[in-house]
C-alpha positions as MATLAB code, in Angstrom:
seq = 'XXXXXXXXXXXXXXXXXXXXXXXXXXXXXXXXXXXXXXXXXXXXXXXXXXXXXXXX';
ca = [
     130.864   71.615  -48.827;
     134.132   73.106  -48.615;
     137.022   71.556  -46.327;
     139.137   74.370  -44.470;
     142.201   74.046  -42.950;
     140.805   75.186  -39.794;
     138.162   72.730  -39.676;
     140.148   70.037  -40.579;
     142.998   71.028  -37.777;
     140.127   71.467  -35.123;
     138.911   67.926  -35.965;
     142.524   66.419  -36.293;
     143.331   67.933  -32.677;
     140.180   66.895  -31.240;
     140.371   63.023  -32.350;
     144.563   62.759  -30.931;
     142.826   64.568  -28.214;
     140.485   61.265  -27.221;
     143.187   58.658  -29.005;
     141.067   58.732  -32.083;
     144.630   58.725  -34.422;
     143.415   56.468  -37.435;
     140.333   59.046  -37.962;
     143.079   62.171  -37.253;
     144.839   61.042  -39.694;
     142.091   60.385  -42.179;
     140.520   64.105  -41.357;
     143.661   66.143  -41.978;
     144.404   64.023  -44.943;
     140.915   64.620  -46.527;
     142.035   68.360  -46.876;
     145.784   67.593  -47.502;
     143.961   65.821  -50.501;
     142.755   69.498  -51.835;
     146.287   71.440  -51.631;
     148.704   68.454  -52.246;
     149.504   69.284  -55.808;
     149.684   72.933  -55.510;
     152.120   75.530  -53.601;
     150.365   75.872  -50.355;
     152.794   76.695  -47.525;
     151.198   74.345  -44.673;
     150.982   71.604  -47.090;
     154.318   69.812  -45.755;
     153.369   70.189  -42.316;
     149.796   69.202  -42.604;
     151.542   65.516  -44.238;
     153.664   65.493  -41.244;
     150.682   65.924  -39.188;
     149.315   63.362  -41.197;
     151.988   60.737  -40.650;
     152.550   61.513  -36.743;
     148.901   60.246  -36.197;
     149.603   57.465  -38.373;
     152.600   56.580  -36.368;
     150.550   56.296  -33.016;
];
Protein backbone atom coordinates (compact mmCIF):
# COMPACT_ATOMS: atom_id res chain seq x y z
CA UNK A 1 0.00 0.00 0.00
CA UNK A 2 1.01 3.34 -0.88
CA UNK A 3 1.54 6.19 1.87
CA UNK A 4 0.18 9.72 0.66
CA UNK A 5 0.86 12.82 1.98
CA UNK A 6 -2.67 13.39 2.59
CA UNK A 7 -3.18 10.38 4.51
CA UNK A 8 -0.34 10.72 6.46
CA UNK A 9 -1.24 14.64 7.34
CA UNK A 10 -4.93 13.52 8.16
CA UNK A 11 -3.51 10.91 10.60
CA UNK A 12 -0.69 13.27 11.98
CA UNK A 13 -3.52 16.01 12.69
CA UNK A 14 -5.86 13.63 14.09
CA UNK A 15 -3.35 11.97 16.77
CA UNK A 16 -2.00 15.98 18.08
CA UNK A 17 -5.67 16.32 17.87
CA UNK A 18 -6.31 13.63 20.99
CA UNK A 19 -2.46 14.23 22.45
CA UNK A 20 -1.40 11.17 20.58
CA UNK A 21 2.25 13.15 19.62
CA UNK A 22 4.73 10.07 19.82
CA UNK A 23 2.38 8.17 17.13
CA UNK A 24 2.06 11.85 15.09
CA UNK A 25 5.27 11.89 14.88
CA UNK A 26 5.86 8.31 13.89
CA UNK A 27 2.88 8.64 11.07
CA UNK A 28 4.20 11.71 9.27
CA UNK A 29 7.65 10.33 9.54
CA UNK A 30 6.66 6.95 7.91
CA UNK A 31 5.99 9.03 4.67
CA UNK A 32 8.80 11.63 5.27
CA UNK A 33 10.73 8.22 5.03
CA UNK A 34 9.54 7.92 1.12
CA UNK A 35 10.51 11.63 -0.13
CA UNK A 36 13.50 12.35 2.25
CA UNK A 37 16.20 11.79 -0.28
CA UNK A 38 14.58 13.34 -3.18
CA UNK A 39 13.44 17.09 -4.16
CA UNK A 40 9.97 17.12 -2.86
CA UNK A 41 8.88 20.64 -1.85
CA UNK A 42 6.89 19.71 1.52
CA UNK A 43 9.67 17.55 2.53
CA UNK A 44 11.25 20.28 5.01
CA UNK A 45 8.06 21.08 6.45
CA UNK A 46 6.74 17.63 6.85
CA UNK A 47 10.40 17.11 9.22
CA UNK A 48 9.37 20.15 11.00
CA UNK A 49 6.07 18.68 11.50
CA UNK A 50 7.85 15.79 12.48
CA UNK A 51 9.98 17.35 15.19
CA UNK A 52 7.11 19.75 16.66
CA UNK A 53 5.25 16.49 17.74
CA UNK A 54 8.37 15.19 18.97
CA UNK A 55 8.89 18.24 21.02
CA UNK A 56 5.44 17.85 22.89
Amino acid sequence: MEITLKASLEKFIYDIEHDLYRQAHQDLEDYWATIRKTDHPLKNLCKGFINGATAF
